[in-house]
C-alpha positions as CSV (number, residue, x, y, z in Angstrom):
1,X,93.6,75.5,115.8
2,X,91.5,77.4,118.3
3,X,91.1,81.0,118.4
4,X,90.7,82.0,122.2
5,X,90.7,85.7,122.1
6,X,90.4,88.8,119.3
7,X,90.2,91.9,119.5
8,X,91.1,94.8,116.8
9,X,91.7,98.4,116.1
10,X,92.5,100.9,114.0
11,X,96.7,99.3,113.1
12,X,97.0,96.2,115.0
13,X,95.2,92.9,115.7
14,X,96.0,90.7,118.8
15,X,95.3,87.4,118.6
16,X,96.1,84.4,121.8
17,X,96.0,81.0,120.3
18,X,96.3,77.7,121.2
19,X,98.1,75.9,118.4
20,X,99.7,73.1,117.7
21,X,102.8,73.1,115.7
22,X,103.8,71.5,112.5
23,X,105.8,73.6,110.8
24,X,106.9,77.2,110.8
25,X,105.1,77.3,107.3
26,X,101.7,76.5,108.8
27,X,102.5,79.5,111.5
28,X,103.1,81.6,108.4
29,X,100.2,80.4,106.5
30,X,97.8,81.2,109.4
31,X,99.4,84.8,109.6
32,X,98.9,85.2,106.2
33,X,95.4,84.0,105.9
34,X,93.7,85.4,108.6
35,X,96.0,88.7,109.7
36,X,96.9,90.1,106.1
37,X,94.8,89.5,104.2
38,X,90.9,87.8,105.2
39,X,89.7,86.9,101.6
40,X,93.1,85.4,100.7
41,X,93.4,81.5,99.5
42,X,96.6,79.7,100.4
43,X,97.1,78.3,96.8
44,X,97.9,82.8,96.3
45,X,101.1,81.4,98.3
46,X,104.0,80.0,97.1
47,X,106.4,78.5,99.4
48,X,109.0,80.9,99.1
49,X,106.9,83.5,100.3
50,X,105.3,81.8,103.3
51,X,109.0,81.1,104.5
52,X,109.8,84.4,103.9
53,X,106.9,85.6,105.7
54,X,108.0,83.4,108.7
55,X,111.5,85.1,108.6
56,X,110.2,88.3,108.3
57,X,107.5,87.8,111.0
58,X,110.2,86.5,113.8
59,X,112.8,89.4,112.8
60,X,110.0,91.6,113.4
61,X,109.4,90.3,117.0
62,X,113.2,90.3,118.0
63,X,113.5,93.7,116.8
64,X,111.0,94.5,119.3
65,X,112.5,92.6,122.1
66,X,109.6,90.6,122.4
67,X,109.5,86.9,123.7
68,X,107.2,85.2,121.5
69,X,106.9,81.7,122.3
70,X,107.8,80.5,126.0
71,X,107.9,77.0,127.0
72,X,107.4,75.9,130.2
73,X,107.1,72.4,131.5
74,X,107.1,72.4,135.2
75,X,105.4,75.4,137.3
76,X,108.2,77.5,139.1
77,X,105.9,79.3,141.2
78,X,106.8,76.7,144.1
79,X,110.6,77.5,143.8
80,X,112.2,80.0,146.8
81,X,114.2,82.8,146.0
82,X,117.4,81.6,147.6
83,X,116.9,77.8,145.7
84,X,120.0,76.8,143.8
85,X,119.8,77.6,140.1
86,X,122.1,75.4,138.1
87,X,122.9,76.3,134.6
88,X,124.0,74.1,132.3
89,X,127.2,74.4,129.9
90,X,125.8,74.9,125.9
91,X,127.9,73.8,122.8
92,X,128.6,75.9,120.4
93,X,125.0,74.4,118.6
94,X,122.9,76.3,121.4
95,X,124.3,79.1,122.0
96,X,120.6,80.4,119.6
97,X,119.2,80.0,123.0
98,X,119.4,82.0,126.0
99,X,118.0,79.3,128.2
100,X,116.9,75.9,127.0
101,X,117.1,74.0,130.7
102,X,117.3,74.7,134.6
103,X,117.8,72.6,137.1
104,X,116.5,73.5,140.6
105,X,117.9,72.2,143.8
106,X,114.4,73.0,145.9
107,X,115.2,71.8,150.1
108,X,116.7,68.6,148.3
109,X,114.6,67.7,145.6
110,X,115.7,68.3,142.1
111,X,113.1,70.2,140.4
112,X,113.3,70.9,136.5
113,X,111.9,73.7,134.2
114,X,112.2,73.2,130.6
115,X,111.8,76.4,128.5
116,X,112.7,78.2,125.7
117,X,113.4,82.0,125.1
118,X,113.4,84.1,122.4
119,X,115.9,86.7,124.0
120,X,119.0,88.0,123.0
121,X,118.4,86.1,119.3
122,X,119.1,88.9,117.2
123,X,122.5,88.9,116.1
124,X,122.3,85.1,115.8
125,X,119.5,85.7,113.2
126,X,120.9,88.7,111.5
127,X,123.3,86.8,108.9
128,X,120.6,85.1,107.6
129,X,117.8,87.0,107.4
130,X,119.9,89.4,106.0
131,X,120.5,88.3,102.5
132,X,116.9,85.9,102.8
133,X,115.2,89.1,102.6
134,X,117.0,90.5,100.0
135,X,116.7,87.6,97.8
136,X,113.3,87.3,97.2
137,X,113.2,87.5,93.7
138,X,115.7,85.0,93.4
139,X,113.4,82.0,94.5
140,X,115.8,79.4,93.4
141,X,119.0,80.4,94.1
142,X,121.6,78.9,96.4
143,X,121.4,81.6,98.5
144,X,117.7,80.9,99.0
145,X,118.3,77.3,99.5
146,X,121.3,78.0,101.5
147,X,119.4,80.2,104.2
148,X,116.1,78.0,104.2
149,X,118.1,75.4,105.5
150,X,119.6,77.2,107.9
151,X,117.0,79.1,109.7
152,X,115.1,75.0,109.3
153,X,118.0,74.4,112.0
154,X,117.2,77.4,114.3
155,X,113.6,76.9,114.2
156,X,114.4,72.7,115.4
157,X,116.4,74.2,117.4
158,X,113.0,76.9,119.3
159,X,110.4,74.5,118.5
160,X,111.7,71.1,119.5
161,X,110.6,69.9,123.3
162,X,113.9,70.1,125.6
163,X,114.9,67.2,127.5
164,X,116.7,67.3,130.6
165,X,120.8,66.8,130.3
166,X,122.7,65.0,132.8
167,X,125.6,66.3,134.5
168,X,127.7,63.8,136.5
169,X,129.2,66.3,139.0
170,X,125.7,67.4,140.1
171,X,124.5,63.9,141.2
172,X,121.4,64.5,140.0
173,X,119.5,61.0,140.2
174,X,118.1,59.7,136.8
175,X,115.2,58.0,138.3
176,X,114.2,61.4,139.6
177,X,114.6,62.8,135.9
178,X,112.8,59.4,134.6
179,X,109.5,60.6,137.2
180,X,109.3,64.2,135.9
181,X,109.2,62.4,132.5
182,X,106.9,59.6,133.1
183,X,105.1,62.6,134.8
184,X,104.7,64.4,131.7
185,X,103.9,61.8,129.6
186,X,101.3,60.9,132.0
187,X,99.6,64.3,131.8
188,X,100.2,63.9,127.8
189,X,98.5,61.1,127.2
190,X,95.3,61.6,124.9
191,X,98.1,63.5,122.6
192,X,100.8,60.6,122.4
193,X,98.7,57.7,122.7
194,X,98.2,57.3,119.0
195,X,102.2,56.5,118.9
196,X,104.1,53.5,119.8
197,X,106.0,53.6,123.2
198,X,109.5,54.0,120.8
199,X,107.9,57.5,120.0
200,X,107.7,58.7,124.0
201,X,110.6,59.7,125.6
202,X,113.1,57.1,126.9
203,X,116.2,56.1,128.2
204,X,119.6,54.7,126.8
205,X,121.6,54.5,129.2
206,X,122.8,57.7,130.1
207,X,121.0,59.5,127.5
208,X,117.8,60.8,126.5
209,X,116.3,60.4,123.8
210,X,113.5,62.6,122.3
211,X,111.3,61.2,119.6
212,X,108.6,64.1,119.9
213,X,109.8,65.9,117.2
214,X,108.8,68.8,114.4
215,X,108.2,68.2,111.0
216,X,109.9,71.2,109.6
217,X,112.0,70.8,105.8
218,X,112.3,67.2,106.6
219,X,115.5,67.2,108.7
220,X,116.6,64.0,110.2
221,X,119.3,63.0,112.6
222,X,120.9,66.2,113.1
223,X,123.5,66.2,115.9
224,X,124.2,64.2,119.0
225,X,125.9,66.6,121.3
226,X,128.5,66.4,124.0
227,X,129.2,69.3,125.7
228,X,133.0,68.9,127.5
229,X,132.0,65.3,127.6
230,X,129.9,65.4,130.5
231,X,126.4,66.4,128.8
232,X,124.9,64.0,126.1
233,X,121.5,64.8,124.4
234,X,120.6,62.3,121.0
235,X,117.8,64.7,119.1
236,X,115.9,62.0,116.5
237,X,114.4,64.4,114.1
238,X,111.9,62.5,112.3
239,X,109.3,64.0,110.6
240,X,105.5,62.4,111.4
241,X,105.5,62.1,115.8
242,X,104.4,63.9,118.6
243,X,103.1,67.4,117.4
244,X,103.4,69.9,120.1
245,X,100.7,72.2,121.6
246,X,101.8,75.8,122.4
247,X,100.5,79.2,123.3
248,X,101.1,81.9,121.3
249,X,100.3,85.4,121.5
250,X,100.5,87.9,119.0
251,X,100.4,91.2,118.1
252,X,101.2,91.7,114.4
253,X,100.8,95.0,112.0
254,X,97.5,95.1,110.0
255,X,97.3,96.1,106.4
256,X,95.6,99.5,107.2
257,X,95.2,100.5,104.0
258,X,93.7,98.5,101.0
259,X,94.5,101.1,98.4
260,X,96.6,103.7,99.0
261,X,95.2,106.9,96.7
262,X,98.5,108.9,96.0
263,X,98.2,112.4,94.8
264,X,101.4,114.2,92.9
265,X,101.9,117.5,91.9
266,X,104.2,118.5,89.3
267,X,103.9,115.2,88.1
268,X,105.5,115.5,85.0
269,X,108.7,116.9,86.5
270,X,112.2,114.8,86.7
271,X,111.5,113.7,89.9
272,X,108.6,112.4,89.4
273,X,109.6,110.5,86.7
274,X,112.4,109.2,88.8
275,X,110.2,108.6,91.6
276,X,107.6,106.6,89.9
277,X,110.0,103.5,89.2
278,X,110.5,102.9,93.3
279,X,107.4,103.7,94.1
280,X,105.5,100.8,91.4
281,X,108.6,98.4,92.5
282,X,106.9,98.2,96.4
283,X,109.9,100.5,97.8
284,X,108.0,103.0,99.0
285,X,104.8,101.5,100.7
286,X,106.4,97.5,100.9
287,X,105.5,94.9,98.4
288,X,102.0,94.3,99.0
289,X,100.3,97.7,99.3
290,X,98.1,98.5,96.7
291,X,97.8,102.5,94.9
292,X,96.0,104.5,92.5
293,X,98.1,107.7,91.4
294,X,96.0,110.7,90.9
295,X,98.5,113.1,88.7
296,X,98.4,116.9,88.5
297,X,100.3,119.2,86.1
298,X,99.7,122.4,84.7
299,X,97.3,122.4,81.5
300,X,99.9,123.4,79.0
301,X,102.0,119.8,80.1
302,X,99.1,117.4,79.8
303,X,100.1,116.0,76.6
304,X,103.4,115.1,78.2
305,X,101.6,113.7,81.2
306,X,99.6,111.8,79.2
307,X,103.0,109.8,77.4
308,X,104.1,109.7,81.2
309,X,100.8,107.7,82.3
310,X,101.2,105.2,79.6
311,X,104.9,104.5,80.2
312,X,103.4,104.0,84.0
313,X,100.8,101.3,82.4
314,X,103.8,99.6,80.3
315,X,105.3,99.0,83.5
316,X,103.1,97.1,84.7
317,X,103.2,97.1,88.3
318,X,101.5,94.2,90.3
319,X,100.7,96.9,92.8
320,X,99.1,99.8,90.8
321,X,95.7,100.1,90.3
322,X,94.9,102.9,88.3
323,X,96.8,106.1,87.1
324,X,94.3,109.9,86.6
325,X,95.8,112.6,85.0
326,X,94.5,116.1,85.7
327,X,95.0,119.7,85.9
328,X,92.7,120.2,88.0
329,X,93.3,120.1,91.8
330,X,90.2,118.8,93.0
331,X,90.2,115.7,90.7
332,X,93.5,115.0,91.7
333,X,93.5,115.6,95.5
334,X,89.9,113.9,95.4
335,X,90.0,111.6,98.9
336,X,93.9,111.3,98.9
337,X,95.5,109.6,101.5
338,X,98.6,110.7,100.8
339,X,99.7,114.2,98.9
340,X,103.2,114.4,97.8
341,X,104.1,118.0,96.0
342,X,106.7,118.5,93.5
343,X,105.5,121.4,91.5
344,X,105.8,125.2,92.4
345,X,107.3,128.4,90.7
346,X,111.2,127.5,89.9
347,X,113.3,130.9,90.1
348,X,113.9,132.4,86.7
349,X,117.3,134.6,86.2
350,X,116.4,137.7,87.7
351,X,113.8,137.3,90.0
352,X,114.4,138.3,93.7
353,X,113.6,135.7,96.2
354,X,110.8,137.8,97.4
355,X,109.2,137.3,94.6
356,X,109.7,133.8,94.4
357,X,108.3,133.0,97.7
358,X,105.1,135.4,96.7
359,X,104.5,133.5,93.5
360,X,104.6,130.4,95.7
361,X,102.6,131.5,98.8
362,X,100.1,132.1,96.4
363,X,100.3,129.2,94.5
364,X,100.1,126.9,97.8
365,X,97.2,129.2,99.7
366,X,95.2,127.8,96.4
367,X,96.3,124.3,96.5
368,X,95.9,124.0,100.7
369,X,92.1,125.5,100.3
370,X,91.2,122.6,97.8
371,X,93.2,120.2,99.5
372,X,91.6,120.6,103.0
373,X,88.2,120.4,101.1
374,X,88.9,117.6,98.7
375,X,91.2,114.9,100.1
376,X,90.6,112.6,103.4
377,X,91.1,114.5,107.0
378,X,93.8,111.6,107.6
379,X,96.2,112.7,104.3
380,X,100.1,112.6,105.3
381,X,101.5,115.6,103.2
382,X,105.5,115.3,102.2
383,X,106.1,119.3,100.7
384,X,109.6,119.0,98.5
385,X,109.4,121.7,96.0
386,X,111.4,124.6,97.5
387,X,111.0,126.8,99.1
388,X,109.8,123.4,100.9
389,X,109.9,124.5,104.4
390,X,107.5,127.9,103.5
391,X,105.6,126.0,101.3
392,X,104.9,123.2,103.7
393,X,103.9,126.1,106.6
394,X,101.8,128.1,104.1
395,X,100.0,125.0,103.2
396,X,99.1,122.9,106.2
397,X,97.7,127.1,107.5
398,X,94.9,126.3,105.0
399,X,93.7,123.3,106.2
400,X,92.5,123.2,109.2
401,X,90.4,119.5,108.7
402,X,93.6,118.3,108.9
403,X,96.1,117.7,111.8
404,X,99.1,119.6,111.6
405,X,101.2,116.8,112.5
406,X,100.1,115.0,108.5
407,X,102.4,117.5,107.1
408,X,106.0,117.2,106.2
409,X,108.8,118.6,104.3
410,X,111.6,117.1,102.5
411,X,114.9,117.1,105.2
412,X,116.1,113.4,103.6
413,X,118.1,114.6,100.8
414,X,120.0,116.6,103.3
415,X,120.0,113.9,105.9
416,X,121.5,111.7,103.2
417,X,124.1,113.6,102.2
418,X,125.2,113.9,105.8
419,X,125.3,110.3,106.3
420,X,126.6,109.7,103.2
421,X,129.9,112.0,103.5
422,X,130.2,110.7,106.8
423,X,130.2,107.0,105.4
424,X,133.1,108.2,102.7
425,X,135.3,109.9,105.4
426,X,135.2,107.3,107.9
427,X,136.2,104.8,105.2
428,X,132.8,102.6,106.6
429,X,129.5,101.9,105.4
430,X,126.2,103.6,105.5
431,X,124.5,101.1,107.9
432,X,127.0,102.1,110.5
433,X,125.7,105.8,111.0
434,X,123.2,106.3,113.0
435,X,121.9,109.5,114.8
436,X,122.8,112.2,112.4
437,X,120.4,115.2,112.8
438,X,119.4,118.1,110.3
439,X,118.0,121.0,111.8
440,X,116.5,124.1,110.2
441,X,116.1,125.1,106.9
442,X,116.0,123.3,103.2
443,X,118.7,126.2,102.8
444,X,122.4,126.9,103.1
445,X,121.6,128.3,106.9
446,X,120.6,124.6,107.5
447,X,122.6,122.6,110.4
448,X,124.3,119.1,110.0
449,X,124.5,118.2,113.8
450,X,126.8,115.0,114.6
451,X,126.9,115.7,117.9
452,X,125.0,112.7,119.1
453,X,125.9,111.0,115.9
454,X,127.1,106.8,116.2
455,X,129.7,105.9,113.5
456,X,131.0,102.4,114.1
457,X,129.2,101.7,117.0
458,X,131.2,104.9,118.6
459,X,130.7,108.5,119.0
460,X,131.1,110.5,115.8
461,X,133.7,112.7,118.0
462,X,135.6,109.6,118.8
463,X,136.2,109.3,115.1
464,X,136.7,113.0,114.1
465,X,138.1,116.1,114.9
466,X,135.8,118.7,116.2
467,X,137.0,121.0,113.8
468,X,135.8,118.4,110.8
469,X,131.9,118.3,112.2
470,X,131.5,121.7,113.0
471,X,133.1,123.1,109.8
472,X,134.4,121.2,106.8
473,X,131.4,118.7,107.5
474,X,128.8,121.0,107.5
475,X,129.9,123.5,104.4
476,X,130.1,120.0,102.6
477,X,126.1,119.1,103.1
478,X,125.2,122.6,103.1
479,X,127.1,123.5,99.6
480,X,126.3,119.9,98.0
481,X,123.1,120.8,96.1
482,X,125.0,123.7,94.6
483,X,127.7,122.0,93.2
484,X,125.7,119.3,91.5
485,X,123.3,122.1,90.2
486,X,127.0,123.8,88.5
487,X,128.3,120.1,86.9
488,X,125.1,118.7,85.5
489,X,123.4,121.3,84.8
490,X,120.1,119.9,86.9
491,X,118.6,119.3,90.4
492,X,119.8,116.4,92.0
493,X,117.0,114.1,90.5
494,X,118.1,111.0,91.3
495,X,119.1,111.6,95.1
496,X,115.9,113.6,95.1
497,X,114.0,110.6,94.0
498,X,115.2,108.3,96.6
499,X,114.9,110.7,99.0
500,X,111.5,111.3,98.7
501,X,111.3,107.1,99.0
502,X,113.4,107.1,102.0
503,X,111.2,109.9,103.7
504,X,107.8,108.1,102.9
505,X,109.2,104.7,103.6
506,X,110.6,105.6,107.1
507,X,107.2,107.2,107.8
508,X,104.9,104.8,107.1
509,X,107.1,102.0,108.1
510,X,108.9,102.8,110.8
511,X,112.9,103.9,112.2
512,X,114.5,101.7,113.6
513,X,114.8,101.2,117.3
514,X,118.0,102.6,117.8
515,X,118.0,105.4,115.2
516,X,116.1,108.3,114.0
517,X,115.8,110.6,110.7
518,X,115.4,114.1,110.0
519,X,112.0,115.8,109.1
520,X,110.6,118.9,108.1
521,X,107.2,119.5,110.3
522,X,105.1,122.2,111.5
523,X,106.7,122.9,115.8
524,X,103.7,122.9,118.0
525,X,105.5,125.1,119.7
526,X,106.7,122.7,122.5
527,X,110.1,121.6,121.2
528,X,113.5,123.2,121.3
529,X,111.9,126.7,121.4
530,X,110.7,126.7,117.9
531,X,108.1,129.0,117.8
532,X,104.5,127.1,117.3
533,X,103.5,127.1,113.4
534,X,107.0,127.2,111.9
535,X,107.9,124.3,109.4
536,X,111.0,123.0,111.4
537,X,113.6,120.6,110.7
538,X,113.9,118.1,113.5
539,X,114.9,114.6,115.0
540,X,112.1,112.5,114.9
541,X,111.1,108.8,114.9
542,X,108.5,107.1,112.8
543,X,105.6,104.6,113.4
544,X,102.8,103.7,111.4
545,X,102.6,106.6,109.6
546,X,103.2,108.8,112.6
547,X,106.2,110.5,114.1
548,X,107.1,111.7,117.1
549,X,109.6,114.5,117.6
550,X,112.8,113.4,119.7
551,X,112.3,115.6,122.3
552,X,115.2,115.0,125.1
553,X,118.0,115.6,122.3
554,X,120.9,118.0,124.7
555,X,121.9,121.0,123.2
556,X,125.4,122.9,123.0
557,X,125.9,126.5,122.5
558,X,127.6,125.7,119.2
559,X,124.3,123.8,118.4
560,X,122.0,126.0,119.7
561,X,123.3,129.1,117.8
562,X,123.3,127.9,114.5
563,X,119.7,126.3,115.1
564,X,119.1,130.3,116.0
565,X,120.4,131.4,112.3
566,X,117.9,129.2,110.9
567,X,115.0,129.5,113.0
568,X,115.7,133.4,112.0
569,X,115.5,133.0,108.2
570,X,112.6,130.9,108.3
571,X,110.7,133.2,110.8
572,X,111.7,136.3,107.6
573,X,110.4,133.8,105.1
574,X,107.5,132.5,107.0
575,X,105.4,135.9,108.3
């Protein structure tokens, strides 16, 4: 293996290589070993996780549209414009493939390019890396089993070399296929010389038969095709021939942090205790980053943090580090990379809101100041103790070492309830809404907007009246937190929980490409006419712990007024 080209920064590494191919596990072991993580030995590997790691890996790369691995055995850059492309018919066993073969007619002379794309492969791939990825604890179920062999077929199926097929009503002369062959085997020779001639490609009659196979799972004899009896192709799977030398270039995500230092407030709270079990269990961050918690509560709840900590040690995450308790804001914001508050001033019977959002003001002027001077410039904030939008403004105005756009407040619990009702009225499943949009405030003047919203691949107006969205929809999101509040006598812990998860895990990971997700952060003034400083609900997407506001989201009147009643009661909270 040869490493032609590296270069590096800050998330992603991009490496061109010249490889030659054994297996999709020795693909995965090189990823692993030299992209995630330098120091690592491969016996740290088990199988299961290298194949996993090669699912994951290629579902990454179709998900981006991106054509990975393009094989090419005859130049095309001779071939005119107006030359005859022939396409030939697939069985039901290729259709993985866009292309695997073309066969030019160039002024008389067949010309043939081999190749293989990785194009269109999603949906094909999406039934079994579906449960794959979901079973990985399960290392030997049948499941497991089940879907290794599978995707071994798909991968034969990329990696092996593609001979040409005959089609009788073509006339395309087999001594002229036999030359382009010879031809290549010619060019080939230091890599096949070390086999007998019964291991080059050859001829039986009218078929051909390909011996330079991939050792992958130890598949043999796997199919001899005929497609509507015209097209034959005999694949020999065999598991120690011809290896095969391709060019691969990659760009892959980096593991940019090696511990993440996590800083809680109001860590002793219900939420935290709820949140603590996802985050230890990799749901938060993914299954390999590393943390250290730094916990804060107030003085008089130490002694309960303290029992807190140790149930966190009895857990015993693979993935923790170390757990400080402190009331004390500097120890606990001390170089933070991440800052998640929980803890402010609950409202007591009584006490006006005004007073409520002094108490708080107050309480977060304090904990911004020692936050901007204690934790790293690069901390991503998430604000969820209410008022959350207020308290994330007042907040992120006291540090000014830190970028505006690293702070956050908590729309998710509201985003999920919006998808979630919509999943229960639609009779569908969550998966299948997409686009759903909470504007505003964390309050009852806050805006469920479906008007861009994608339930079962349609428009969410396609599947309900507009009476529902713009009324019975939105009193149902809006009036949700109250009504668990009256029955259980609590805040909606463990929605909370998860949606703290879901807003952390979107950011740092990423939306998907054809979705986004609702967060609170501070307008820079340039977006939907929310003036510049106010904590905001918007549309955004996420990458690598970024996010970019969606900014070309069309606006009705309905829309635009009730976004108005918002901005309004946050502007009144806010001065």
């Amino acid at each position: 293996m040869e490493q032609i080209n590296c270069f590096s920064d800050y998330v992603y590494d991009v490496f061109v290589l010249t490889y030659t191919v054994h297996s999709p596990i020795q693909i995965s072991q090189f990823l692993i070993i030299h992209l995630l993580n330098r120091n690592a030995t491969i016996q740290k590997y088990t199988e299961v996780s290298l194949q996993y790691f090669s699912l994951f890996f290629l579902l990454k790369m179709l998900e981006q549209q991106q054509q990975i691995l393009d094989f090419k055995k005859y130049d095309n850059s001779n071939i005119c414009t107006d030359c005859k492309l022939v396409k030939p018919k697939r069985s039901k066993h290729y259709e993985v493939c866009q292309k695997f073969i073309m066969v030019y007619e160039h002024h008389g002379e067949i010309i043939v390019l081999e190749r293989i794309c990785f194009l269109n492969l999603f949906e094909n791939l999406k039934k079994v890396l579906k449960y794959r990825l979901l079973n990985l604890q399960q290392e030997k179920s049948l499941h497991f089993l089940k879907s290794s062999y599978i995707f071994s077929n798909y991968y034969n199926v990329w990696i092996q070399f593609r001979c040409t097929l005959l089609q009788e009503n073509l006339k395309i002369k087999l001594q002229q296929i036999r030359v382009k062959i010879n031809e290549w085997n010619q060019q080939n020779k230091d890599k096949i010389e070390h086999y007998n001639d019964n291991n080059r490609i050859k001829f039986n009659n009218n078929n051909i038969i390909c011996n330079n196979q991939i050792q992958v799972w130890k598949i043999v004899l796997i199919c001899v095709l005929q497609i509507r009896r015209k097209w034959n192709i005999v694949v020999n799977y065999q598991q120690n021939l011809l290896n095969y030398e391709i060019i691969i270039q990659i760009k892959i995500k980096m593991q940019k942090y090696e511990e993440l230092k996590i800083a809680i407030t109001g860590a002793a709270g219900n939420l935290a205790s709820a949140f603590y079990p996802l985050l230890g269990s990799g749901q938060v961050f993914g299954s390999t980053q590393k943390f250290s918690l730094q916990l804060l509560e107030l003085p008089d709840k130490l002694q309960e943090l303290e029992g807190i900590k140790m149930q966190i040690q009895d857990c015993a995450f693979p993935l923790l580090n170390n757990v400080i308790v402190s009331s004390d804001p500097a120890i606990a914001f001390k170089d933070a990379d991440v800052a998640i508050f929980l803890g402010a001033m609950p409202r007591k019977p009584g006490m006006e809101r005004s007073d409520l959002l002094q108490m708080n003001r107050e309480i977060f002027i304090q904990q911004g100041q020692i936050l901007n001077d204690q934790a790293k410039t690069t901390v991503k904030v998430l604000v969820v103790a209410n008022p959350s939008n207020t308290n994330c403004a007042t907040l992120a105005h006291q540090c000014n070492k830190i970028p505006q756009s690293n702070f956050t407040s908590l729309m998710q619990l509201d985003h999920n309830r919006c998808v979630s009702t919509l999943a229960r009225e639609a009779n569908t499943t969550i998966d299948q809404i997409k686009k759903v949009i909470i504007w505003g405030n964390h309050s009852l003047t806050q805006y469920p907007d479906m008007t861009h919203s994608i339930i079962n691949s349609k428009q969410a107006s396609e599947t309900f009246s507009k009476d529902f969205l713009r009324n019975a929809l939105i009193q149902q999101v809006q009036q949700r937190g109250g009504q668990i509040l009256q029955l259980s006598k609590g805040a909606s812990t463990i929605s909370g929980a998860i949606a703290v998860k879901d807003h952390l895990r979107t950011w740092f990971l990423g939306t998907s490409h054809d979705n986004w997700t609702s967060f609170g952060v501070i307008s820079d003034g340039n977006h939907y006419q929310i003036p510049k400083g106010i904590c905001f609900s918007l549309p955004v997407t996420c990458k690598d712990f970024e996010f970019q506001v969606v900014a070309d989201v069309e606006l009705d009147d309905f829309s635009k007024q009730r976004i108005q009643l918002s901005l309004v009661e946050l502007q009144k909270e806010q001065q």
